[in-house]
C-alpha positions in Angstrom: -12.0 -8.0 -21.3 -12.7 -6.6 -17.9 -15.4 -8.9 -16.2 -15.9 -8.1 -12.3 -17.0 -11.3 -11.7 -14.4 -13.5 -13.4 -11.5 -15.3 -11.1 -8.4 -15.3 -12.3 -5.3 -17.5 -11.7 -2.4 -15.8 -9.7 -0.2 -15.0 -12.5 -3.1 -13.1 -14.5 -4.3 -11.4 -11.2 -0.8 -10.4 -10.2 -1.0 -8.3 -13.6 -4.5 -7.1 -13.1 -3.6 -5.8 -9.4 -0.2 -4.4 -10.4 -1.7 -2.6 -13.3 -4.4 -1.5 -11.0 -1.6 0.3 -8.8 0.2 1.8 -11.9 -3.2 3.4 -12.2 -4.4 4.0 -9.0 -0.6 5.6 -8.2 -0.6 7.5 -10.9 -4.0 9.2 -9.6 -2.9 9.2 -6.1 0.8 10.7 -7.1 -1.2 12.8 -9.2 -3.3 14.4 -5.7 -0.3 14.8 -3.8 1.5 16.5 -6.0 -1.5 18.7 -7.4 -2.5 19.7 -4.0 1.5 20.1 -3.1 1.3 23.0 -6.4 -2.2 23.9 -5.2 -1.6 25.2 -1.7 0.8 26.9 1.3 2.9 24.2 2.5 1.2 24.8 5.5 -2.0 23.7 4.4 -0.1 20.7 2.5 0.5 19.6 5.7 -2.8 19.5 7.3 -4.0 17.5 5.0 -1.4 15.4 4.9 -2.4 14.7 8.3 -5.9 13.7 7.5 -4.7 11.9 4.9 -2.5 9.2 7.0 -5.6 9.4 9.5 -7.9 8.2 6.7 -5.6 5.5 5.6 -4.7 4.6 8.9 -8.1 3.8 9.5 -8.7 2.0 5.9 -5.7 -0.2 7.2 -6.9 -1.1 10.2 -10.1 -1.9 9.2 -8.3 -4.3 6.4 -6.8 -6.1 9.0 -8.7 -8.4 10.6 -11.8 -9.8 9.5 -11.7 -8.6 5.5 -8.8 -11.2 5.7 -10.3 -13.6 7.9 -13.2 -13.5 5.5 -10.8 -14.2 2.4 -9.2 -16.8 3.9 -12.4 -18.9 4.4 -13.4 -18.3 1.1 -9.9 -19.3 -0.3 -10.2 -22.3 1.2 -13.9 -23.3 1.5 -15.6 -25.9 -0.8 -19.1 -25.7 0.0 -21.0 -22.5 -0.1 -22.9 -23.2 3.9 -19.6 -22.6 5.4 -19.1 -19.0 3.9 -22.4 -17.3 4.5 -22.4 -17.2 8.0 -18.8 -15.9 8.4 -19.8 -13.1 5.6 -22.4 -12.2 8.1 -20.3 -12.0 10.7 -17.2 -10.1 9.0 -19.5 -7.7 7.7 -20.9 -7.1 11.5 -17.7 -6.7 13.1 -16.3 -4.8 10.5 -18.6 -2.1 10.9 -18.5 -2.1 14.7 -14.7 -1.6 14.7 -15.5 1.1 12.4 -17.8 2.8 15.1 -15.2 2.6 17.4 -12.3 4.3 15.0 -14.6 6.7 14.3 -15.9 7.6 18.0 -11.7 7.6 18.7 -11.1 10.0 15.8 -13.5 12.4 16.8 -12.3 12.5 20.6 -8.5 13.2 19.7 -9.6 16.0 17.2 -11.8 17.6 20.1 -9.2 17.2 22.6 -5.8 17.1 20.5 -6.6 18.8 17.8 -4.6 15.9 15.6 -5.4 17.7 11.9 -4.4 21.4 11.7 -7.4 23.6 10.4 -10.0 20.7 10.5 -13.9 22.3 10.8 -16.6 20.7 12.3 -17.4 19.5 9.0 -14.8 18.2 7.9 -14.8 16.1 11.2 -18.4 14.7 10.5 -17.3 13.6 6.8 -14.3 12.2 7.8 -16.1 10.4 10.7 -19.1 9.0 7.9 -15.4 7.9 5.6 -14.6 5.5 8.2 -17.6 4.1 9.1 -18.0 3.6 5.1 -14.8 2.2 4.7 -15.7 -0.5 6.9 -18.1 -2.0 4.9 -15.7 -1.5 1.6 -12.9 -3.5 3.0 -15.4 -6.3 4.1 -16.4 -6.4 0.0 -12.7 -6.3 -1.2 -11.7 -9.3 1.1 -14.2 -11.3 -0.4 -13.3 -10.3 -3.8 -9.8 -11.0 -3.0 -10.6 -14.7 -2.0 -13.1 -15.1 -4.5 -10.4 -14.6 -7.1 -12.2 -12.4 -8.7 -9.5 -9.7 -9.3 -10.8 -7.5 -12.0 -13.7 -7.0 -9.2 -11.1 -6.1 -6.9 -8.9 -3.5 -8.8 -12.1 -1.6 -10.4 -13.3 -1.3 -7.2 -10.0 0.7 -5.9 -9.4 1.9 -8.8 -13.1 3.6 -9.3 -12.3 4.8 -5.4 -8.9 6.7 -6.1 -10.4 8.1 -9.5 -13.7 9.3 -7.7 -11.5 10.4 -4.6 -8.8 12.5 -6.4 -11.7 14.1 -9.2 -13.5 15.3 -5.4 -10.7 16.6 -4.3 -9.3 18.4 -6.9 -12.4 20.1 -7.8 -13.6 20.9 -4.4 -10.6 22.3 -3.3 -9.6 24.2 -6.9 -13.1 25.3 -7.6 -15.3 26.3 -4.2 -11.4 26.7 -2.6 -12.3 24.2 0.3 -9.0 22.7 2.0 -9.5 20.2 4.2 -13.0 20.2 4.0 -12.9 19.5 0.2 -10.1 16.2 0.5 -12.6 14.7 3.2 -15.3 14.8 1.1 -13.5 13.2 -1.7 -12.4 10.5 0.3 -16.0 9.7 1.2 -17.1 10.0 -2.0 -14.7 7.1 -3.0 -15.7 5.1 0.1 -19.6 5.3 -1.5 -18.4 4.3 -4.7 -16.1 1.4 -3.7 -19.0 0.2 -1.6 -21.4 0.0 -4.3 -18.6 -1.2 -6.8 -18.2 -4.1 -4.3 -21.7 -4.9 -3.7 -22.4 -5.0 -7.4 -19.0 -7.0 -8.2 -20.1 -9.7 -5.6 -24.1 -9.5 -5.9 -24.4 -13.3 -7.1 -22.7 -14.0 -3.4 -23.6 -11.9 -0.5 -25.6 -13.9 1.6 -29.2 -13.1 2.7 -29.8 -13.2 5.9 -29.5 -16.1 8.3 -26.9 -17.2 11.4 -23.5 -15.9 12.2 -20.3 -17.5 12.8 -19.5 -14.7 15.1 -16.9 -16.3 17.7 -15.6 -18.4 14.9 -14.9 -15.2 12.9 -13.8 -13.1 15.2 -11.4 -15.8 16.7 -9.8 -15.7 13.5 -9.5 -11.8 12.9 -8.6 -10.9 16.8 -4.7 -12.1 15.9 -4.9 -10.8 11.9 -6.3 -7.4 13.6 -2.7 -7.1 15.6 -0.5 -8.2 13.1 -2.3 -6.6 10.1 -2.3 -3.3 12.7 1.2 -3.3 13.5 2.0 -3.3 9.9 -0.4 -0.3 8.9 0.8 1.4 12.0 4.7 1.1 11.5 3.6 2.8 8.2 1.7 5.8 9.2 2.3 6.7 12.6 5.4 8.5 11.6 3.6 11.2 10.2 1.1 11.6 12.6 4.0 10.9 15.4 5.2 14.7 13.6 2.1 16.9 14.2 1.6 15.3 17.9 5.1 14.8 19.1 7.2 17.6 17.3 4.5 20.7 18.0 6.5 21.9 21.0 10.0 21.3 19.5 10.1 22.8 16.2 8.2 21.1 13.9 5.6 23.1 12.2 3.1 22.0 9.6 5.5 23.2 6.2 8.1 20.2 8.3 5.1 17.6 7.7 4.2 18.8 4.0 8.0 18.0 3.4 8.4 14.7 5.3 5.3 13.9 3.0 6.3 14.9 0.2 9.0 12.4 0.2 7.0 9.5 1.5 4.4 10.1 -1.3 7.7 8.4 -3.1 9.5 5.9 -1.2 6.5 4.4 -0.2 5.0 3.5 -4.2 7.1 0.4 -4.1 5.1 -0.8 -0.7 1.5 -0.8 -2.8 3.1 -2.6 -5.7 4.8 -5.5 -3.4 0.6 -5.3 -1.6 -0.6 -5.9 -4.9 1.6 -8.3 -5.5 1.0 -10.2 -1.9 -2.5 -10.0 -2.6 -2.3 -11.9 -5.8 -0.6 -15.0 -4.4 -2.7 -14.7 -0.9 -5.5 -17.5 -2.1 -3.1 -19.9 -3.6 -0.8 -19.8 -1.0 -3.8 -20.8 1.4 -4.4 -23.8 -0.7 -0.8 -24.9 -0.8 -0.5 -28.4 0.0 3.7 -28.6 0.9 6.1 -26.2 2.8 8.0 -26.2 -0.8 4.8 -24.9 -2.4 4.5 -22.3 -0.2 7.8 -21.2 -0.3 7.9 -21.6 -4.2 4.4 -19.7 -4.3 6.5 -16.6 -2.2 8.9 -16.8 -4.2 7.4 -15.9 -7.0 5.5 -13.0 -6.1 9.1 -11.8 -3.7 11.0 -12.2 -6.7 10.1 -9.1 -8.5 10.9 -7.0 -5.6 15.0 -7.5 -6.2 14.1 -7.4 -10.5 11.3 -4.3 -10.4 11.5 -2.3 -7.1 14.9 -2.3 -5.8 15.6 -0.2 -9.2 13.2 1.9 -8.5 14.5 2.5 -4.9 18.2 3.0 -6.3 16.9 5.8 -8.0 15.7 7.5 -4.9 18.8 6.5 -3.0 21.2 8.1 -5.5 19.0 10.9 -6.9 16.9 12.2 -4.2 16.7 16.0 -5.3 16.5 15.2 -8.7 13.0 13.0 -7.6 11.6 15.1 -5.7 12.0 18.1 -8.4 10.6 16.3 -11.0 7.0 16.2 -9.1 7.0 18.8 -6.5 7.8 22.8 -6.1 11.1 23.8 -4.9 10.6 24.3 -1.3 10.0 20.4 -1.0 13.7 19.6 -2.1 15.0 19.8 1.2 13.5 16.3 1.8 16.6 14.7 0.0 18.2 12.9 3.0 14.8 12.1 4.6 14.0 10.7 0.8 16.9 7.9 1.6 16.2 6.7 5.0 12.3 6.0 3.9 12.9 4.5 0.9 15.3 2.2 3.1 12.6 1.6 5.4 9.9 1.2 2.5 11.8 -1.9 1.3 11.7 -3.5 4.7 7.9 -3.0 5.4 7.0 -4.2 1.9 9.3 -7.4 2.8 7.2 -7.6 6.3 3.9 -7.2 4.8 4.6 -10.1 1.8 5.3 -12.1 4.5 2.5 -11.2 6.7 0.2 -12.2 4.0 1.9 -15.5 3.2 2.0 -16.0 7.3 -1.4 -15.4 7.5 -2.4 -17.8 4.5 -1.0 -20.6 5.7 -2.8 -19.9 9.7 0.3 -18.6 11.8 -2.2 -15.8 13.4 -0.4 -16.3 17.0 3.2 -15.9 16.2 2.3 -12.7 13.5 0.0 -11.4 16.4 3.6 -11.7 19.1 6.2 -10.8 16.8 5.1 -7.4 14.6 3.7 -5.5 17.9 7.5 -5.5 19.0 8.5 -4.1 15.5 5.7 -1.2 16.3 7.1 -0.8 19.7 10.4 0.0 18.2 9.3 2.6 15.9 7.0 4.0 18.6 10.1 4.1 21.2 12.3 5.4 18.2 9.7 8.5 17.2 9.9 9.3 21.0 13.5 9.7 21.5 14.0 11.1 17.9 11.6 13.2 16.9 11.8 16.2 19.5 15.7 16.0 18.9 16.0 15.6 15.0 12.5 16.4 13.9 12.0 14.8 10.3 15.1 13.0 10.1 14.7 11.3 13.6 10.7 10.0 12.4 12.6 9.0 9.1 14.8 6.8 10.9 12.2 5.5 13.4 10.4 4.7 10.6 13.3 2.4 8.8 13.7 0.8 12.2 10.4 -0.4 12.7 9.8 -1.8 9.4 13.4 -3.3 9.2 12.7 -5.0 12.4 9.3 -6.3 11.2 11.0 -8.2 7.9 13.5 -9.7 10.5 11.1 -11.0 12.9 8.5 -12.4 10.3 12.0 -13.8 8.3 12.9 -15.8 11.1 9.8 -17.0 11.2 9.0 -17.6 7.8 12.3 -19.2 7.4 12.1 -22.0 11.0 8.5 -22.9 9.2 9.2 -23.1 5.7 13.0 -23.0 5.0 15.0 -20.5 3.5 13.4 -19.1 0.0 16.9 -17.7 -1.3 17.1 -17.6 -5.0 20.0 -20.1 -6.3 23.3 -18.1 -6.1 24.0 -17.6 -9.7 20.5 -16.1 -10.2 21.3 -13.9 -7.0 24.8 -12.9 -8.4 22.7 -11.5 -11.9 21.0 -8.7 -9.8 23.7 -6.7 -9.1 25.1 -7.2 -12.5 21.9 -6.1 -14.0 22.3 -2.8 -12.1 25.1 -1.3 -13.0 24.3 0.3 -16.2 21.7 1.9 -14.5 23.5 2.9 -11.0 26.7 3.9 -13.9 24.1 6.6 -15.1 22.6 8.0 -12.1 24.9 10.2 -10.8 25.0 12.0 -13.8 21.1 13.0 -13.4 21.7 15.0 -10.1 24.3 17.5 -12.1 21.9 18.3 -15.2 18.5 20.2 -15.4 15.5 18.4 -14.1 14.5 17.4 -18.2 17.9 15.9 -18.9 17.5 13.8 -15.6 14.2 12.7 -16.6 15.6 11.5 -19.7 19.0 10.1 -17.9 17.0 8.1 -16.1 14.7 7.0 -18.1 17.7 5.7 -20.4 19.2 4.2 -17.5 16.1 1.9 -16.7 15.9 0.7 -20.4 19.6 -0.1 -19.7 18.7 -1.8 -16.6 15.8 -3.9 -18.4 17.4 -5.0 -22.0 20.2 -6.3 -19.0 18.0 -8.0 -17.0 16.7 -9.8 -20.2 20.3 -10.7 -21.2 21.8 -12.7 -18.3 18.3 -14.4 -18.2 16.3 -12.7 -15.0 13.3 -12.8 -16.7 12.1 -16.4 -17.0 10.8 -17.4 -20.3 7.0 -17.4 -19.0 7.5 -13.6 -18.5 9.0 -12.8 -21.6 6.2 -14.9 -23.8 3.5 -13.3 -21.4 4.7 -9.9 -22.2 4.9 -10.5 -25.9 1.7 -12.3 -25.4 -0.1 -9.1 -24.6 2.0 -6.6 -26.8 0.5 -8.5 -29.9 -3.0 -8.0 -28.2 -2.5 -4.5 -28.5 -1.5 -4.5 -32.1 -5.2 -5.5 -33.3 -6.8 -2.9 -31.4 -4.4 -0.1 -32.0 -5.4 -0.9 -36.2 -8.8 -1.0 -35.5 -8.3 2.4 -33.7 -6.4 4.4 -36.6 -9.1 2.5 -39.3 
């Protein structure tokens, strides 16, 4: 029963924000590709430009004190010390809001960074932000309150709010840009009063502020957390600013984001994931608990997303007609190099939140600003020469260079957190029914694929099962909850 003031352990919360993804996703998937049906390719891409803008600034404003904020919490044992740094998170928050928000509306004046954006669609865009920066204050506490059913309502209730907005505002009263900014800020009001009401019996009153103490925390979080959300978004907006004079037009953008609408689903599910673990792994008493906490939140990237990300390696065009019109297709080879570089940035961010946990704010705040700098150096070299593919590529680089600097560190700290080599050797053999049947899906209709695929993965799982990759806590959790259903799907048909 959903309770949005219950904490949960890690393994139950895992679930809770994973299946708060597979819904949020499928809502989110759902915008794109409505709004990809809906409108020119053109306008497709001006919006996908606000949209990277808006969660660019969502990210940043994650960064830094919402973390700091959960990290207190995870680790605090009386109430006195926590008060005074919500004050203070909450404070600063807001203010770095004020400032992404003064900054947005100064490069639209003078840059013109989304296509087609009116005056007021600037102004709700601008009152998103500012929004925003009290709703990431609210999740961070939720998040080390353990109180994840709090935490996925709330982003769930803002996706579900957002995308209804949107879709209506732009399908019925035929607003375009105007109509996705205002559903983002209406689910920036609702996940702020989802959050206030989820945490009501603990937001402090008011009273002192642990301000240099808070922000001394959040200053390094900021630039690693940054870095991270950066590396992820600046790609696209890298595109409209970079590529205007040499051949990129706004149909180029819609098609770059088309594909990263789907090489980047595995990212949220490995946040989700890291986000679950985040308050145990603060309280982790041993460098082998830490490592055995990571462990088993990493290990279902190799046994649930690098599946997923085989599928968009061997059948790009076959993905990408499944959920968007024809002229999209031509994203196939830029489909491959960011699901490559999806799989590094979720491996960087895992271990930025682990990092982070455990108090390593210096060396995160040294090492990811050189993985930015080398997607920032990359988009400038390749983007007026190869467009879309060079941004794809700077993109892979970036994030591949983040997993390896935060892997050495990870790994001088804690040691390495390999899996024992016969349990590493039963990935690969797990795949290949699935990788067997792939090829076949890009030389049959679009249906056939779908069900190619789809009999491909069921291969892939029943395998997985076999040579023992599942541990026997999963298998009795997941039978666990398949007889909870049975009761309520009787009482349903009585």
């Amino acid at each position: 029963m959903l309770s949005l003031s219950r904490q949960r352990s890690a393994a139950a919360g895992g679930v809770v924000l994973v299946l708060r993804f597979g819904v949020g996703s499928v809502l989110n998937y759902s915008l794109g590709v409505v709004l990809a049906w809906m409108l020119t390719p053109s306008q497709f891409g001006s919006i996908s430009v606000l949209q990277n803008l808006l969660f660019l600034c969502s990210a940043l404003l994650s960064a830094g004190y919402p973390w700091a904020l959960a990290g207190v919490i995870a680790r605090a044992d009386a109430r006195a010390d926590v008060d005074a740094v919500y004050r203070a998170a909450l404070v600063g928050n807001v203010g770095v809001g004020v400032v992404l928000t003064l900054a947005f509306v100064g490069a639209q004046l003078t840059r013109g960074v989304v296509p087609g954006a009116s005056g007021a669609a600037v102004a709700l865009m601008a009152a998103t932000i500012v929004m925003t920066s009290a709703s990431t204050i609210l999740q961070g506490a939720l998040n080390g309150e353990r109180r994840f059913d709090g935490l996925s309502f709330l982003q769930t209730a803002d996706i579900g709010v957002k995308v209804a907005l949107s879709v209506m505002l732009v399908s019925l009263v035929q607003l375009r840009v105007g109509g996705v900014a205002a559903g983002f800020l209406g689910g920036a009001v609702t996940a702020t009063a989802v959050g206030a009401w989820a945490l009501r019996d603990r937001l402090p009153g008011r009273g002192p502020m642990a301000w240099r103490a808070t922000t001394t925390r959040a200053l390094p979080m900021t630039v690693a957390t940054s870095a991270v959300s950066l590396i992820l978004t600046t790609d696209v907006i890298a595109l409209s600013l970079l590529g205007q004079g040499h051949g990129v037009s706004a149909v180029d953008v819609a098609v770059y984001q088309a594909a990263a609408v789907l090489a980047r689903a595995p990212y949220f599910v490995a946040e989700a994931l890291g986000s679950a673990v985040f308050p145990f792994i603060a309280r982790a008493e041993t460098a082998a608990a830490v490592r055995s906490w990571f462990l088993a939140a990493y290990r279902w990237v190799p046994l649930a997303l690098v599946p997923l990300q085989l599928i968009l390696l061997v059948t790009p065009e076959t993905a990408l007609a499944l959920f968007f019109p024809a002229p999209y297709e031509r994203g196939a080879g830029i489909l491959r190099l960011l699901a490559v570089g999806s799989l590094g940035l979720l491996t960087a961010d895992m271990l930025l939140k682990t990092l982070y946990a455990r108090g390593l704010t210096a060396p995160l705040a040294r090492r990811l600003p050189i993985a930015l700098l080398v997607e920032v150096v990359a988009l400038v070299v390749a983007v007026p020469r190869w467009g879309t593919t060079g941004a794809a590529a700077a993109f892979a680089a970036g994030s591949w260079a983040g997993a390896a600097l935060l892997g050495h560190l990870f790994i001088s700290r804690y040691g390495a957190p390999w899996p024992s080599r016969s349990i590493a050797m039963r990935y690969p053999l797990a795949l290949v029914p699935l990788a067997a049947l792939l090829p076949a899906a890009d030389v049959v209709p679009e249906l056939p694929a779908l069900a190619v695929i789809a009999v491909g993965l069921a291969l892939y799982a029943v395998t997985a099962v076999r040579v023992r990759l599942l541990r026997d806590e999963d298998v009795t959790r997941i039978r666990t909850f398949l007889r909870r259903l049975r009761p309520k799907r009787r009482a349903a048909r009585a």
